[in-house]
N, C-alpha and C positions, 0 to 999 in steps of 0.2 A: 504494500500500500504506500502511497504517494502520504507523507509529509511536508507542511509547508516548509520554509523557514524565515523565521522573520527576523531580523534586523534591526528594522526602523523600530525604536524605541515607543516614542508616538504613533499613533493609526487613528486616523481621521476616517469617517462614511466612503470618503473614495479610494482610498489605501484599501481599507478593506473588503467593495467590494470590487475592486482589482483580485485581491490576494485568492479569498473565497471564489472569483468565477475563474479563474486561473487554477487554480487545485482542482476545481471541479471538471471541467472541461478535460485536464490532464489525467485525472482519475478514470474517468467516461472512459477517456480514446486508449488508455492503459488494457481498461476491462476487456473492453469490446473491440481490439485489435485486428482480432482475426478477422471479426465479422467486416467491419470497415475496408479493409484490405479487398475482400470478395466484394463490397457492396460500395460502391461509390455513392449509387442514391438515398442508404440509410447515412452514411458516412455526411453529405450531404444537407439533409434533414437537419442532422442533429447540429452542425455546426453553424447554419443558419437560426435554429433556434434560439441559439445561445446567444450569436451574433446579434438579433433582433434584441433580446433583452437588455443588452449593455449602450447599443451604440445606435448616437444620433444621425442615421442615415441623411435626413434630409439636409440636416446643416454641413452637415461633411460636404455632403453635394453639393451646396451652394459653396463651399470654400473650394471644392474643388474647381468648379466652373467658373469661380473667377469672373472677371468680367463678361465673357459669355454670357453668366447667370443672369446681367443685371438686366430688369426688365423683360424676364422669365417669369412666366406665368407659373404660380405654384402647380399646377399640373404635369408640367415639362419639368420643373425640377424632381417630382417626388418620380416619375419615370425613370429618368435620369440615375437616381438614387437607387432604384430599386434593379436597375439593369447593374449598376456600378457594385452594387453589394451581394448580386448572384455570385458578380464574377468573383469579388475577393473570398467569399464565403468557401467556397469552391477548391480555390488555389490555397487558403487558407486550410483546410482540412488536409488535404493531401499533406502538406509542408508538413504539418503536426504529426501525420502518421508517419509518417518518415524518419524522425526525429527517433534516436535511439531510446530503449526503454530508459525509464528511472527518472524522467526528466521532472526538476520540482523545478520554484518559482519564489524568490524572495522579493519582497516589496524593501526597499532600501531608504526613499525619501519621498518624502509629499511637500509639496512648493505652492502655495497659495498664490495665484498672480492677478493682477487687475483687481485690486483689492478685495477677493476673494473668490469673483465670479466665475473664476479659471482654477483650476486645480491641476499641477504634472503632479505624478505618479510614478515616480522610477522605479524600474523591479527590473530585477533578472531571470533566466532562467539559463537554470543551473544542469550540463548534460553531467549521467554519473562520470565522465572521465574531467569531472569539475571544472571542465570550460565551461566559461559564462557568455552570453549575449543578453547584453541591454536594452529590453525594453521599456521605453516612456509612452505613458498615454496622458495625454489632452483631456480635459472632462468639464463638463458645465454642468448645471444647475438644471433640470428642464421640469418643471412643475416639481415636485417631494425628491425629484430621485437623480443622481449623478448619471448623464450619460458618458459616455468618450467619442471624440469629433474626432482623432487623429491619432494616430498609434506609430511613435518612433521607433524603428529596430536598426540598433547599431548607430543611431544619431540621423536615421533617415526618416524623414517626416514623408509618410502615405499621400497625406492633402498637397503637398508640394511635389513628391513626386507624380502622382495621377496630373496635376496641373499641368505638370510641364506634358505629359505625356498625353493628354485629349486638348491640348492648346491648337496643336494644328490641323486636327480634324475638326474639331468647332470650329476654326476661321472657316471652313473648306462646307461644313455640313450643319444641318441646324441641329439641337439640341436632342431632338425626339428622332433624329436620323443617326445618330451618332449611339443611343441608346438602345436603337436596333441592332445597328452594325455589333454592338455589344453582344446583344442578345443571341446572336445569331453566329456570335464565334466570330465573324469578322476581324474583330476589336478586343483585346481582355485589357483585364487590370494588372497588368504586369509591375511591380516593387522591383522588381531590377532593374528598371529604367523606361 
């Protein structure tokens, strides 16, 4: 069984629920390996779920689109958002299956910014040959509950890479054509540039 490990002294609402959906998520794809492995569409499923629960798709999207966005009808954005979040959801899963057993997840610091409205969230995870890769996430406020807009790995920001990366197909395509092209494999969400 996956233990966390914790660190950070203090743990604030978004520290912890980084730490708890991170151990859980890692526990899940621990358990259910094999099955994942054989099942891309439960694999799938489950990773979106989780995905939905933490993170503010739509605002992402809008940081993602950048000026594109401006004068985007909330229709085309939440499109936009939901083609953009199949694909990471996706590419997401795999990655984590991949990832050798044992893998845990320490929360390190939490950084209040904009006078509290913003929250980072440093954590690592930890593979058992005790390499680490650092992940930060970005989080707001969105009614009672902390979402994450933006997930750093290794000091690369998601919303600023996907920018750079759907910058030139928005000048070329309009927002809901570009969300297709998505959809449709054309286009993914690619973090490696």
């Amino acid at each position: 069984p996956l233990a966390p490990v914790q660190a950070a002294t203090t743990q604030g609402a978004p520290s912890q629920m980084v730490l708890d959906n991170s151990t859980r998520v890692l526990r899940t794809l621990e358990e259910r390996r094999a099955e994942f492995a054989a099942d891309r569409a439960a694999l799938d499923a489950y990773i979106a779920t989780e995905f939905n629960k933490i993170f503010d798709r739509d605002y992402a999207a809008q940081l993602v689109l950048g000026r594109h966005g401006r004068g985007a009808d909330l229709a085309e954005i939440k499109l936009f958002a939901d083609a953009l979040a199949d694909s990471l959801t996706s590419r997401y899963g795999q990655a984590l299956v991949g990832f050798n057993e044992g893998l845990k997840v320490q929360v390190t610091s939490e950084t209040p910014m904009r006078g509290g409205a913003i929250v980072r969230v440093s954590s690592e995870f930890i593979r058992e040959s005790g390499e680490t890769v650092p992940v930060d996430y970005l989080m707001r406020k969105v009614g009672n509950d902390w979402k994450v807009f933006d997930v750093m790995v290794e000091g690369m920001s998601f919303v600023q890479t996907f920018r750079n990366q759907f910058d030139q197909p928005l000048t070329r395509k309009s927002i809901r054509e570009v969300a297709a092209d998505l959809r449709a494999g054309k286009l993914s969400a690619n973090a490696g540039g």
